[in-house]
C-alpha positions in Angstrom: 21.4 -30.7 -1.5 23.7 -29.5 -4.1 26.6 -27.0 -3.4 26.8 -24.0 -5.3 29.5 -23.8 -7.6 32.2 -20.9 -6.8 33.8 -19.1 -10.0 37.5 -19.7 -10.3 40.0 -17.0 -10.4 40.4 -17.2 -14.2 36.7 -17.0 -14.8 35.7 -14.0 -11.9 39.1 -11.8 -14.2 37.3 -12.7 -17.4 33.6 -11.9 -16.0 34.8 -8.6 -15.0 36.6 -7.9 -18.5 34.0 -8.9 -20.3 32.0 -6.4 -18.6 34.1 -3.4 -18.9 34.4 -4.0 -22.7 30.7 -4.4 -23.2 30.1 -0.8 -20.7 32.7 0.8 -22.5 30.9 -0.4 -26.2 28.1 0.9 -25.0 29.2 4.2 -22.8 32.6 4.9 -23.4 35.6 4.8 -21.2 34.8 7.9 -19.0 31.2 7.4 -18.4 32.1 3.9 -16.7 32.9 3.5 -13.2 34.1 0.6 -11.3 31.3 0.0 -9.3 29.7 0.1 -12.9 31.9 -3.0 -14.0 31.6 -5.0 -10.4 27.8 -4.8 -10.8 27.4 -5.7 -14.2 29.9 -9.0 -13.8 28.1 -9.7 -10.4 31.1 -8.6 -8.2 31.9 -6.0 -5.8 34.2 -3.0 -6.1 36.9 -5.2 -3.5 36.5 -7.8 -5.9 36.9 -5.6 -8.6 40.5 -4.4 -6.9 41.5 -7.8 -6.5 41.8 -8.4 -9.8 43.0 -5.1 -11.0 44.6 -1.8 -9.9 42.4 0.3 -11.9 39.5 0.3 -15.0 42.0 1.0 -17.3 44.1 -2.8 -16.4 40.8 -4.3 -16.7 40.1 -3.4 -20.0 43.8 -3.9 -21.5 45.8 -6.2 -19.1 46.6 -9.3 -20.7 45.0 -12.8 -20.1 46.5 -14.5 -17.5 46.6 -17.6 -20.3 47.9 -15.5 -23.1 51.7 -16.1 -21.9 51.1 -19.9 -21.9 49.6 -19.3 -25.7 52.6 -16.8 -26.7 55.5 -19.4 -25.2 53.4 -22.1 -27.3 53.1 -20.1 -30.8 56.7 -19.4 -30.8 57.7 -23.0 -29.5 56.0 -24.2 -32.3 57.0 -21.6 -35.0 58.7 -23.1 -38.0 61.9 -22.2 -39.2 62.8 -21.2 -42.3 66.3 -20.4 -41.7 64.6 -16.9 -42.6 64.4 -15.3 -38.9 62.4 -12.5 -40.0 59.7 -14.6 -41.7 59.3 -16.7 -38.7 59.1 -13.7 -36.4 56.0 -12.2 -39.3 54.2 -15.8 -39.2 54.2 -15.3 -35.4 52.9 -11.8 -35.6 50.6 -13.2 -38.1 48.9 -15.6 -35.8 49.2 -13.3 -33.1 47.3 -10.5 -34.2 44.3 -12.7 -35.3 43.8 -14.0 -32.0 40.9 -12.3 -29.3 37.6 -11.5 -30.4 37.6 -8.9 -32.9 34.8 -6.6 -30.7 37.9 -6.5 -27.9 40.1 -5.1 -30.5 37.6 -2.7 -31.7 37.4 -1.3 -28.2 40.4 -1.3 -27.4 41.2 0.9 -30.7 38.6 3.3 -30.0 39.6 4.0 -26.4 43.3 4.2 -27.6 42.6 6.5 -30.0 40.8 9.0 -27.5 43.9 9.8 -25.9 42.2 9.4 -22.7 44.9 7.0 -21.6 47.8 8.1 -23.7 50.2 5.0 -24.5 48.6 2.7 -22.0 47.1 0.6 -24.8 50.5 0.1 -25.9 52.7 -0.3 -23.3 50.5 -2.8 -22.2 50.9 -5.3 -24.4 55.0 -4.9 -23.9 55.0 -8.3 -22.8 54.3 -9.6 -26.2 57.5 -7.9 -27.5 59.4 -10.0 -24.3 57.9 -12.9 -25.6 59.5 -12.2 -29.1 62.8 -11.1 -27.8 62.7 -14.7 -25.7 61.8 -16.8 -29.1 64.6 -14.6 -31.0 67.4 -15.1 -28.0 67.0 -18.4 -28.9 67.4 -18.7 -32.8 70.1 -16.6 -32.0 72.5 -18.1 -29.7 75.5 -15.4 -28.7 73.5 -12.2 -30.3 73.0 -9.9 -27.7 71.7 -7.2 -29.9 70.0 -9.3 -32.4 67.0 -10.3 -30.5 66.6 -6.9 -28.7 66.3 -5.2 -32.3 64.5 -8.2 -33.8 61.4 -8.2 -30.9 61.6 -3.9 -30.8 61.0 -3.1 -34.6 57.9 -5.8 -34.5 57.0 -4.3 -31.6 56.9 -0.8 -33.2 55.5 -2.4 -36.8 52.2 -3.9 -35.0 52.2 -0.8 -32.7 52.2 1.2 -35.4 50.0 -1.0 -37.5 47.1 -0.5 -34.3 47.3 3.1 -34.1 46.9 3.0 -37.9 43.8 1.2 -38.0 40.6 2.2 -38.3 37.7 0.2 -35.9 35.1 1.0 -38.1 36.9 -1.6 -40.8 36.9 -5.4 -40.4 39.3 -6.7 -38.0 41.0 -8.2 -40.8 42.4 -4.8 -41.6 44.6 -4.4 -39.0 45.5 -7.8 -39.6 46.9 -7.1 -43.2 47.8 -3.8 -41.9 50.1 -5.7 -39.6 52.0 -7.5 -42.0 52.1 -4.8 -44.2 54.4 -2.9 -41.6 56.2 -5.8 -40.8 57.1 -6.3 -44.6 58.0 -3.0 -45.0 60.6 -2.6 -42.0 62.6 -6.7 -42.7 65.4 -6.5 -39.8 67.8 -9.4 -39.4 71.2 -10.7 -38.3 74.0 -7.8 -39.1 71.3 -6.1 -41.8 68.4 -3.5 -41.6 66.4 -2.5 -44.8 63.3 -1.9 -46.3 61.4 -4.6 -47.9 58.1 -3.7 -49.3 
């Protein structure tokens, strides 16, 4: 007799995200409930609330294995001597990773205003992630890395509420590096650069 395999943590939080993206394709945020998501990823509502607070987390709240792919991407960033350009080629990668469905979703459902800045603020942990990898180029700058990690922050913020989900995902990807070209902050300097 063979034992039924149990899901692991990592796959019952993506079962349940994938589900509340694919109701909220289909529905839209409001007309989905929890017990909507914990029946469609073959879970219960306590299940459901082990994973996440509310259906707003489990739509936006970041992979558990995004940090270990963030800590990576800027461990292995080149470096140009150029810390702007590095920080871009990051944001570059960056913004063309996830499926590009997710992204639609999560565009529309920001744009709603449903859930004001929650889309956003979110995804702040991306912008620590930055400010880590800048801390480090820049040994002694206390301000540097704080600025550097903010205005990408605000370009690919910026660059997301600018998009339009009805255009390719590449959009917002070029749309991302067109705001981080046009705002170039470095060491002791802030300009435009288009």
């Amino acid at each position: 007799m063979t034992q039924a395999r149990h899901p692991t943590r990592l796959e019952t939080w993506r079962a349940l995200r994938e589900a509340t993206l694919r109701l909220v394709a289909e529905r839209g945020f409001a007309a989905v409930s929890v017990d909507d998501v914990a029946a469609a990823a073959g879970t219960s509502r306590r299940t459901f609330f082990n994973y996440f607070p509310t259906k707003a987390a489990a739509l936006f709240d970041p992979d558990p294995e995004l940090a270990q792919r963030l800590e990576r991407l800027t461990a292995e960033a080149p470096d140009t001597g150029d810390v702007w350009t590095d920080l871009r080629g990051i944001c570059a990668v960056f913004v063309r990773w996830g499926p590009h469905d997710a992204l639609r979703v999560y565009r529309r459902v920001a744009g709603s205003g449903e859930l004001g800045d929650y889309p956003v603020e979110v995804h702040r942990h991306v912008q620590a992630a930055l400010e880590a990898w800048a801390a480090r180029r820049l040994p002694g700058d206390e301000l540097g890395p704080r600025l550097l990690a903010a205005a990408a922050g605000a370009a690919l913020g910026a660059a997301f509420r600018t998009w339009d989900p009805a255009s390719p995902a590449e959009e917002f990807a070029r749309l991302a590096d067109e705001a981080l070209a046009r705002v170039r902050v470095g060491p002791g300097r802030a300009t435009e650069d288009t």
